[in-house]
DRENVOKE-432337 format. One record per residue (C-alpha): x, y, z. Coordinates in steps of 0.001 Angstrom, whole numbers, plus 500000, padded with zeros to 6 digits. Layout:
BEGIN
XYZ...
//
This chain:
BEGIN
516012530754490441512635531388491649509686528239491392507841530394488876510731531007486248511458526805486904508146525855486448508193528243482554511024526822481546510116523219482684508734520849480000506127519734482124505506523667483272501902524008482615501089520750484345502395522085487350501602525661487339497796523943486728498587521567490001499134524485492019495862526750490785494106523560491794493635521326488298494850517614489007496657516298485752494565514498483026495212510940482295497577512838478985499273514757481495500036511992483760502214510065480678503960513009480591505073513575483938506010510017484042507806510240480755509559513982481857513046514128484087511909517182485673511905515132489152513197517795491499510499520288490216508039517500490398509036517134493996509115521052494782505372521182493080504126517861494798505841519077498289504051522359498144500908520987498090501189518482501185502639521024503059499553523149502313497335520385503008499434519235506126501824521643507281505503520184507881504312517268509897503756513283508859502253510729510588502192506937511245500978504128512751502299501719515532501024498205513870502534494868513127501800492479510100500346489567510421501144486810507854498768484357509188500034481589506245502446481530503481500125478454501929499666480096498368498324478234495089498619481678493022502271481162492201502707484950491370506443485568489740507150488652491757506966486739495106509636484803497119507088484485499936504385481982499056504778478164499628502817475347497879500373473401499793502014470579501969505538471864501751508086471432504155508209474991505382504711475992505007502501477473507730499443478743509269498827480319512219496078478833514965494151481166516640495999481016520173499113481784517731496957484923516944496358486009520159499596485834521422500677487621518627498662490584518739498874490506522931502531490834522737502677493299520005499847495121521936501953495150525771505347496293523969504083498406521308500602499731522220499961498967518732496985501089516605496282498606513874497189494626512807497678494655508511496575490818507945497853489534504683498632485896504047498591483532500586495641482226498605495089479026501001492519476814499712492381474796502999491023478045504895487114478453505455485843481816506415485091481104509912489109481485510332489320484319509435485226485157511404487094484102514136490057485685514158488519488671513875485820488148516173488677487442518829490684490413518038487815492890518374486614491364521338489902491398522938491463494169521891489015497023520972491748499435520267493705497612517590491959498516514818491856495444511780493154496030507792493272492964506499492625491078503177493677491989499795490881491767497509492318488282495853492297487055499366488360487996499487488183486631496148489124483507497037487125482801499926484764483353498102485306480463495928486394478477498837482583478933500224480804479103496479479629482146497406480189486094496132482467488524497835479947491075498370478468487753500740482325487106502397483025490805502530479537491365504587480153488514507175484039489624507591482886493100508716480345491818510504482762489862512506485234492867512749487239493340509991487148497151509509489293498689505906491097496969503308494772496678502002495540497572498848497238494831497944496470492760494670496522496069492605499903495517491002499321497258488019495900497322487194496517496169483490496255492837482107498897492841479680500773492854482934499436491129485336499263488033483079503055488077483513503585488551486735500586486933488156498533485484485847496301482964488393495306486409489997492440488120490036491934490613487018491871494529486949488301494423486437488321492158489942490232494113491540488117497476491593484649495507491838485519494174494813487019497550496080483799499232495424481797496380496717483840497092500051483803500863499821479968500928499199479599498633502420481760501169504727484887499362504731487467502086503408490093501417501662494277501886500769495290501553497223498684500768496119500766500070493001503758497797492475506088499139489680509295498472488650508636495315486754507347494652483162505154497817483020505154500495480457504636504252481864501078503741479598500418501166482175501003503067485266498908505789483711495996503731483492496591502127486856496775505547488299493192506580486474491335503138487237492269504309490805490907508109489978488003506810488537486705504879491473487365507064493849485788509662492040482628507269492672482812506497496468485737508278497818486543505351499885490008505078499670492012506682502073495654506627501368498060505684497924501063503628498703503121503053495479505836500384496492508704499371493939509106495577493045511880493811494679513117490902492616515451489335494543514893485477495221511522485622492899510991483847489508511281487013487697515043487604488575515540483609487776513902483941484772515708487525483917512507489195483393513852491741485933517129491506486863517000494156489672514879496980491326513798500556490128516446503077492373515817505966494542514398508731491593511743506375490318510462506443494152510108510382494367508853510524490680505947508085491659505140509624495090505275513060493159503167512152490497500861510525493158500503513761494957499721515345491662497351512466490417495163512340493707495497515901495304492147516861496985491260513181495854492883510612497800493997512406501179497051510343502520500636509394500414502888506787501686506324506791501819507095503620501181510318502999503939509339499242503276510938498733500107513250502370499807514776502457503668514269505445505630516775507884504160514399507728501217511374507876503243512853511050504430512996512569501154509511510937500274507921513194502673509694516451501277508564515216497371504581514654498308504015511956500998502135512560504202502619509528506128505643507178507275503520504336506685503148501850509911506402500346511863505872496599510182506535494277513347506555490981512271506952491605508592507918488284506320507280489038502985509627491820501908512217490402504127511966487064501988513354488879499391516539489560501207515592493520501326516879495656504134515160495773507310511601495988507036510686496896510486510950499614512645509963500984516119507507504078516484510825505787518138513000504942514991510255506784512939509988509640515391513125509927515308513628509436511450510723512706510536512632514834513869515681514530511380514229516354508378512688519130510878509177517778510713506777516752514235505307513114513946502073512266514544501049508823515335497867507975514171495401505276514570493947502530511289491385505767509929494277508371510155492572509793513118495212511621515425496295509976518463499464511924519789501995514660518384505333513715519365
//
């Protein structure tokens, strides 16, 4: 059966014959490709386009992550990461720790970018983290730094009594150069006063986002689903994300990640007794394509929380990228999830498999080899 005479018969047909004459999906549109089976044509539509945009090749990025502390006084549900101040296994990492770190990962690796991400520590100034990036750009120009969700920035900014347009300034002044997306959740209330309710808001969220964009620091964005949402709610999280780019066009890639529950207080308290499966993944990296085509450049894969067999199909239902290889990664793993790192070879190898070339990039998607 030809795509044409699938798309007519499909009950989302005129959704995608509009995706591929140009016309993104309205926020109506979107509830109904999340609410429609039609995954494989979803897929088809979604792949069609990246190819298009990027031929059959995806890229990614030799980094490690950095969790420079697990001290955390935000007590989100969906985490088994985070530790209270004082406890027995709590941590932060000095900034010789740092360095040897990133020197390591640098001389094995050759590394393109450190993703810094730690908990809401209320014993950490800002020259920590002034220094720690100071040091890292210092020492090695050609790791490039992503670091900070925005409910990190938020709260160094109460830390100091000051505003985060203030912290975000002095953090790129002392080298921190795009932000995370982490923090987004689902940017909904209703939700994330369930699943994190001493976190920043929605409204926090994408003020601080633009604050960052407006400066010059770009962006990721991601969403977390899986959990208590309603497909309403990842509509609107979806066109909060639209809307702002629409403004500054400062995000540069969409990583939608599935929750894993294991070892967090939502499986204890049964809110979610396990993860969304393999099909929810390619719906929302298909509906992502559709969403943010010609909007948002870049779709992750999401290998973190999926494994590689379904970042393989990822990249054949919309994504772009691979996504980086994770050295050093704590927080998924604290879940019990499978591995969640990788080597640059493993994801060469992993894209050569699905008869795509790899491209590894550098922090700003800039090309740095074909392999």
């Amino acid at each position: 059966m030809s795509q044409t005479k699938q798309i007519n018969q499909s009950d989302i047909g005129d959704i995608l014959e509009n995706s591929l004459n140009g016309i993104r999906p309205n926020h109506a549109e979107c509830l109904r490709l999340l609410e429609s089976d039609d995954v494989p044509l979803m897929g088809l539509t979604a792949g069609h386009l990246t190819k298009k945009q990027f031929g059959q090749k995806a890229s990614f990025v030799n980094n490690i992550i950095l969790n420079y502390t697990n001290v955390c006084i935000t007590d989100c549900k969906f985490c088994a990461f985070y530790r209270s101040p004082g406890a027995e296994d709590s941590y932060t990492l000095t900034l010789d720790q740092i360095e040897s770190r990133v020197k390591v990962a640098w001389e094995m690796f050759k590394i393109r970018q450190v993703l810094i991400q730690g908990g809401h520590n209320p014993n950490l100034r800002i020259e920590y983290y002034e220094n720690t990036f100071k040091m890292m750009r210092q020492k090695f120009p050609n790791i490039g730094i992503h670091g900070l969700s925005t409910s990190e920035i938020d709260m160094i900014a109460r830390i100091e009594k000051s505003s985060t347009k203030e912290v975000l300034s002095r953090l790129k002044d002392a080298g921190l150069q795009s932000i995370p997306g982490a923090g987004a959740e689902i940017l909904v209330d209703s939700v994330k006063d369930i699943i994190s309710p001493k976190k920043i808001s929605s409204v926090d969220w994408i003020r601080i986002m633009e604050e960052s964009h407006t400066m010059g620091l770009p962006a990721s964005a991601t969403m977390m689903y899986g959990h208590v949402e309603s497909n309403a709610d990842i509509a609107d999280h979806f066109f909060k994300i639209v809307e702002l780019q629409q403004r500054t066009n400062g995000f540069m890639a969409f990583i939608p990640w599935n929750f894993e529950p294991n070892n967090t207080l939502m499986q204890k308290e049964n809110l979610v007794p396990y993860g969304k499966g393999g099909i929810q993944l390619l719906k929302m990296i298909a509906i992502s394509r559709l969403v943010f085509d010609g909007l948002i450049p870049h779709i992750q894969s999401s290998w973190l929380t999926n494994g590689v067999g379904m970042a393989q199909l990822a990249l054949q239902y919309g994504a772009d990228d691979f996504g980086g290889t994770l050295i050093g990664e704590e927080v998924v793993s604290c879940t019990g999830a499978r591995s969640t790192e990788l080597t640059g070879k493993l994801i060469v190898d992993a894209i050569h498999q699905i008869g795509y070339s790899a491209e590894e990039r550098d922090n700003f998607y800039n090309s740095i080899a074909l392999l």
